[in-house]
C-alpha positions, 0 to 999 in steps of 0.5 A: 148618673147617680140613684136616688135610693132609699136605704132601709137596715138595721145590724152591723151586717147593712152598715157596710153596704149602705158605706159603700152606696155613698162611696159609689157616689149615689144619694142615699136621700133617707135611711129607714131602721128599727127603733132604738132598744134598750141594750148593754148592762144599763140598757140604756136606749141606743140607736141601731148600727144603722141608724147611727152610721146614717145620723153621723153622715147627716142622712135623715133617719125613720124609725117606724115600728111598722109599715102599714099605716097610709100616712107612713106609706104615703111618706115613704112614696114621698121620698121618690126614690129610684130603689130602695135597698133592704138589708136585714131591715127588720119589717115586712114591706107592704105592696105599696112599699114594694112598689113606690121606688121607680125601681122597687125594692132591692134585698141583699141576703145572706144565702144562696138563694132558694136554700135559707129563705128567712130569718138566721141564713147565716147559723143554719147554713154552718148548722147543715153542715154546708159547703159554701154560703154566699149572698144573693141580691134579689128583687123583693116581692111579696114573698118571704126571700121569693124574688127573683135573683139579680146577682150572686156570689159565694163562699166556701164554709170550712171547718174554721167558719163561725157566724162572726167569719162568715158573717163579716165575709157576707157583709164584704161581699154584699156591699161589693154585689149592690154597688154592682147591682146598682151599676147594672141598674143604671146601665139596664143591663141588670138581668132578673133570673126566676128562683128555682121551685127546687132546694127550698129551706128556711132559716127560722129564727133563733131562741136560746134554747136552740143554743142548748147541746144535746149530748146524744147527737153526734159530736161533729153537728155540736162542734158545728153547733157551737160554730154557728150558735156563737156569740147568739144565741150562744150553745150551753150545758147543765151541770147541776143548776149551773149554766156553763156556756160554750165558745170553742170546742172540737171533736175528738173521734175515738172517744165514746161512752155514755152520751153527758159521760165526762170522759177525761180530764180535758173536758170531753164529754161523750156524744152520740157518736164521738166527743166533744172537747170544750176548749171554751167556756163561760161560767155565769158572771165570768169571762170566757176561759180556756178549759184547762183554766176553768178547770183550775177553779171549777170542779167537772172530773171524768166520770160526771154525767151531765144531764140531757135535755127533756 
């Protein structure tokens, strides 16, 4: 027996697991997004991921900026779905939101649930320096990723994980663990379990200027900043009045000297423990390069002192 389900998301993150709810055969009767935003160089009004997988499949799209109003309430209790599945949606759901579908609401985020609650799990997990990350899949109240956990999975996180691997890693696993979700659902063996009042964190959203690298922290957290903070918000320096943006970088331990000190002609620039090695960076109006390549072009020698942040 198929769910009747309403699908509510936004990025690339919830394409994968609204594909794999119709794959499993269950009709997905109305797909809610955000509103399409200006983007790209013309900012030209696009669609989100979302709503663009959705319209191409012929399901119909809503695009409230809110949920608060009776009438959108009353059209989304309307709909009379079984559950309704949230990824990365965007809005805050209202009681009468939760609680329409004959099942609720189910949430699919990215972290081991109690750590990361809210906005970016997937930067602040690489940033902490943590071990593993996974998804959980939850059933939402009206906490902000309180609910009790239904299924879980995990991942580790290495040395090599970027928001991009790790992001595409839980958007694979959180579209195998609804689709399991659902099953258990229909099957009424789907098992609630309590979070943990313990290990709380929350993820707070981003701005740029999180992005900005402070040379006085020890080199191996900026290399994990780079990591984590690639392609948004995207880590930078000054040098002078230029912007210069790091993608890539790496730690090397013996290096010391005064933190934003330039020590050698590989662009390692002294921290306050260690240095960092940028491998890749991004002058304004150019594409990304390879250090040695900017370097051709760009003059940043050993003994420059690069400025800290206030």
């Amino acid at each position: 027996m198929a769910l009747r389900i309403v699908y509510m998301g936004t990025p690339d993150f919830a394409v994968g697991p609204l594909a794999a709810l119709i794959e499993a055969g269950h009709r997905v009767c109305c797909v809610y997004s955000q509103p399409p935003r200006p983007s790209g160089r013309g900012h030209k009004v696009t669609p989100s991921p979302v709503h663009a997988f959705a319209e191409a499949r012929g399901i119909e799209v809503r695009t409230p900026r809110r949920l608060r109003a009776a009438e959108d309430q009353a059209a989304f209790a309307a709909l009379k779905a079984d559950v309704a599945v949230v990824a990365a949606y965007g809005l805050i759901l209202p009681k009468p939101i939760l609680d329409a579908p004959k099942f609720g609401c189910i949430n699919i985020h990215a972290s081991l649930l109690p750590r990361w609650r809210g906005a970016a799990p997937i930067q602040h997990a690489i940033l902490a320096g943590d071990a593993a990350s996974g998804v959980t899949v939850m059933q939402m109240d009206e906490g902000l990723d309180t609910g009790a956990m239904l299924l879980k999975d995990q991942v580790a996180i290495t040395g090599e994980t970027t928001a991009t691997s790790l992001h595409d890693a839980l958007a694979k696993m959180g579209s195998r663990l609804i689709v399991e979700a659902m099953a258990e659902l229909e099957a009424g063996t789907l098992v609630a379990t309590p979070q943990p009042e313990s290990g709380v964190t929350y993820a707070a959203k981003l701005s740029r200027d999180d992005g900005r690298l402070d040379w006085r922290r020890p080199a191996d957290a900026l290399e994990r900043q780079v990591r984590a903070l690639t392609p948004w918000p995207g880590t930078w320096f000054l040098h002078g009045d230029t912007v210069l943006k790091v993608s890539a970088a790496e730690t090397v331990a013996e290096a010391g000297g005064q933190p934003g000190a330039v020590i050698d002609d590989a662009l390692t620039i002294a921290c306050g423990q260690a240095g960092l090695r940028l491998l890749r960076v991004q002058r304004p109006g150019k594409a990304p390069m390879a250090a040695a390549d900017l370097l051709r072009g760009y003059a940043l020698p050993s003994g420059t002192v690069l400025p800290l942040p206030d």
